[in-house]
C-alpha positions, 0 to 999 in steps of 0.5 A: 154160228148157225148152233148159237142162231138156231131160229135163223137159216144157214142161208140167211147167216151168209147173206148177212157175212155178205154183208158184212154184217158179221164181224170178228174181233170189230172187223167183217168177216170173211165166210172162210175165217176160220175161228181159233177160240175166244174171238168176240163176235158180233152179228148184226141181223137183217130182215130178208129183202122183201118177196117181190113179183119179178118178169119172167118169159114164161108161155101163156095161153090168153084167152082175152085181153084189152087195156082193162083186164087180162083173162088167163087160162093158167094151166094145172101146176103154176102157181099164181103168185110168189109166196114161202119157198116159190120165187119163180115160174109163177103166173105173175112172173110170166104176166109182167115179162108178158104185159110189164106192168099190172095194178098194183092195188094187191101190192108188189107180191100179187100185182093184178090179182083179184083173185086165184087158183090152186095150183093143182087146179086148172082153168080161167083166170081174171088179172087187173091191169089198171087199179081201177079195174082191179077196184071194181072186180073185187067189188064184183066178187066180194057182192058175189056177183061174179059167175064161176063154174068149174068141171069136177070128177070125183069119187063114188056115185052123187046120188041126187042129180043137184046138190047143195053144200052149206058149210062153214070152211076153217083151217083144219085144226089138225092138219094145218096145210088144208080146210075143214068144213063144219068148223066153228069158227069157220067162214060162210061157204056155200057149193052148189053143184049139178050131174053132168055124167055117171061113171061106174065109180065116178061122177062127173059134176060141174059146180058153182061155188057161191062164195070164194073160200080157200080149198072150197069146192074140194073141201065142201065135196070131200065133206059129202063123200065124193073127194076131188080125183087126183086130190089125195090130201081131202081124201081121194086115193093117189092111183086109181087102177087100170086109168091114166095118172093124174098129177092134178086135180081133176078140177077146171074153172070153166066159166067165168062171167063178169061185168066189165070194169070199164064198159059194165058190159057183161063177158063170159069167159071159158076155157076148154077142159084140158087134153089130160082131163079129156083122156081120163073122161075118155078112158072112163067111157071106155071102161064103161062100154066094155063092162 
């Protein structure tokens, strides 16, 4: 059937004989009929049961919580929502197993989310628990009045001790799954970002992104030359020799700070740089002393 119906899955064609959405001759069929030629076969499709964020009991390190907003240290490799081929391990998922219930002003699939990380990417995170405070962080972020600051290694000698990228971000029009900056028909995006330490090889950066662009910072230091350790799609290499590997970006929301949504009291969050992120740093002063 799967020949006849090449737009839908094999999966999705059980479901629906599941269903009995599949009838052979005017009566349902059963996944082992076996066909003998020159049956009548009519198949009524269905649309997918919608993507739903579901509780799941999954660890959290919390590094604030009140009845208003959660801040949440996600670590490298959760995803923080559900999306195309990811149900379950989300940060979403252990957040309602954890809370049992969150806004819902970002919708079933992203309750308390206002905003998010890559999943390759470490660090502080802020999740609404209360519409209205869900309301008044975006509002905080879409004015820009939210202080981010990430911790970055990247590749090669920064030569000036502050920088400064201003670039439109767009979909890379070759390679879809990641951002180009310079595009024309690109959104505003602007990184700013200071020295923190030189290794030979290496610089040591903590960056403040001023707007809130997919892929941002990586995009924007990939386009100055200095791609994002541990991130082969903006260009840095898989394996660097003679150091640890690294199944991760070496990027690190830091800090966050923000007025409260309820009190409009000033909070600054901050989340210790992860121990695998403290080994490579470790390891390059090692390198350092002995060269």
């Amino acid at each position: 059937m799967q020949e006849r119906l090449p737009e839908f899955s094999r999966t999705r064609i059980q479901q629906w004989i599941r269903a009995g959405r599949v009838r052979v001759g005017g009566a349902p069929a059963e996944a082992s009929h076996r066909l003998r030629g020159g049956e009548w076969i009519e198949v009524e499709p269905a649309a997918p049961p919608p993507l739903r964020a579901e509780p799941e009991p999954i660890p959290l390190q919390i590094l604030y919580e009140d009845e208003h907003v959660i801040a949440v240290d996600k670590p490298a490799g959760m995803v923080v929502h559900a999306g195309a081929g990811r149900r379950s391990g989300t940060l979403v998922n252990a957040l309602l197993a954890r809370y049992g219930s969150l806004s819902q002003a970002g919708g079933e699939l992203r309750p308390g989310i206002v905003h998010r990380l890559d999943r390759l990417t470490s660090g502080v995170l802020l999740v609404a628990r209360t519409d209205l405070a869900h309301q008044r962080l975006a509002a905080q972020f879409a004015a820009r009045q939210i202080e981010k600051i990430y911790l970055a290694l990247v590749h090669r000698q920064v030569r000036e001790d502050h920088g400064f990228v201003q670039a439109p971000i767009g979909r890379d029009p070759r390679r879809r799954t990641r951002m180009r900056a310079g595009v024309r028909q690109g959104r505003e995006a602007a990184t700013e970002f200071r020295v923190l330490r030189r290794f030979p090889g290496f610089t040591y950066l903590e960056v403040r992104p001023r707007t809130g662009r997919t892929h941002q910072i990586r995009t924007h230091l990939a386009s100055i030359g200095h791609p994002v350790v541990g991130d082969p799609a903006y260009g840095a290499p898989r394996v660097v020799e003679d150091m640890p590997p690294l199944e991760r970006y070496f990027l690190h929301a830091h800090c966050i700070g923000f007025r409260h949504p309820a009190t409009g009291e000033w909070l600054r969050i901050e989340s210790p740089l992860p121990a695998e992120l403290q080994v490579w740093l470790d390891a390059l002063e090692q390198r350092a002393v002995t060269r």
